[in-house]
C-alpha positions in Angstrom: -5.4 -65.5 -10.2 -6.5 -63.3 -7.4 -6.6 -60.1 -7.2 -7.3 -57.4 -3.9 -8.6 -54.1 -3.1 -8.9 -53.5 0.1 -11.2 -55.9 1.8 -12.5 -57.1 -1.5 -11.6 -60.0 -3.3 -11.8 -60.6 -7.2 -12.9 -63.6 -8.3 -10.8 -63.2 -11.7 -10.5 -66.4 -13.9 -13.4 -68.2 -12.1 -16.9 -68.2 -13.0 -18.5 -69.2 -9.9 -22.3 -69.8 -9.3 -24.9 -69.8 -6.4 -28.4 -70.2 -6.6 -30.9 -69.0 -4.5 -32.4 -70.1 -1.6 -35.0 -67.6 -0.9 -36.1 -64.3 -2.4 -34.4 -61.2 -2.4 -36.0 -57.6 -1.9 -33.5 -54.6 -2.1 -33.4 -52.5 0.3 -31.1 -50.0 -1.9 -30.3 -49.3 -5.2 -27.0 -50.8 -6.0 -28.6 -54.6 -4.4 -29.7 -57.1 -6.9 -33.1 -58.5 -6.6 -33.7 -62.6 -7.1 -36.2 -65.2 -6.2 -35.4 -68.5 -4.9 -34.4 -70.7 -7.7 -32.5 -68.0 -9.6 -29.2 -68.9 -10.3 -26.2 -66.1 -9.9 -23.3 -65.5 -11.2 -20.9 -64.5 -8.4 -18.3 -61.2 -9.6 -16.6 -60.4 -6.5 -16.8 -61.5 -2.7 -17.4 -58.0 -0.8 -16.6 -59.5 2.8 -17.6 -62.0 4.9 -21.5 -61.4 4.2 -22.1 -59.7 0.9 -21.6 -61.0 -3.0 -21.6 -58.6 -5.8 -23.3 -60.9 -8.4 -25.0 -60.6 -12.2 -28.3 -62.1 -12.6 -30.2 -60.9 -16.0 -28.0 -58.4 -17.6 -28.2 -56.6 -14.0 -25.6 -56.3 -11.4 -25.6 -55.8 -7.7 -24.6 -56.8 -4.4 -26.9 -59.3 -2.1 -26.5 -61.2 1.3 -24.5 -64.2 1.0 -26.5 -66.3 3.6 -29.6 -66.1 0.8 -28.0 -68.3 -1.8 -25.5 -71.5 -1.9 -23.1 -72.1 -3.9 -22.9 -74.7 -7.0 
């Protein structure tokens, strides 16, 4: 089941997972920081270039074309 706000859509139901292809340094506070390797869980698809993802207990958003999907 889907559900939208807005531009953003939920990924309710699904537990989807990337890993990541290269490490990520936030450049603000409410980005999630990886390393390559680390796999993500994916929470919600912000648009067409941004995940909001969990990775350690922490949450945040991060640039989609630094991780692929497993």
């Amino acid at each position: 089941m889907d559900n939208s706000r807005g531009n953003v859509r939920i990924l309710s139901g699904e537990t989807t997972k990337c890993v990541a292809e290269y490490d990520f340094i936030p450049e603000n506070t409410n980005e999630l920081k990886f390393n390559e390797g680390d796999i993500i869980t994916i929470i919600e698809k912000i648009d067409n270039n941004w995940y909001m993802g969990a990775l350690d207990g922490k949450e945040g958003i991060f640039p989609k074309n630094f991780v692929k999907l497993v």
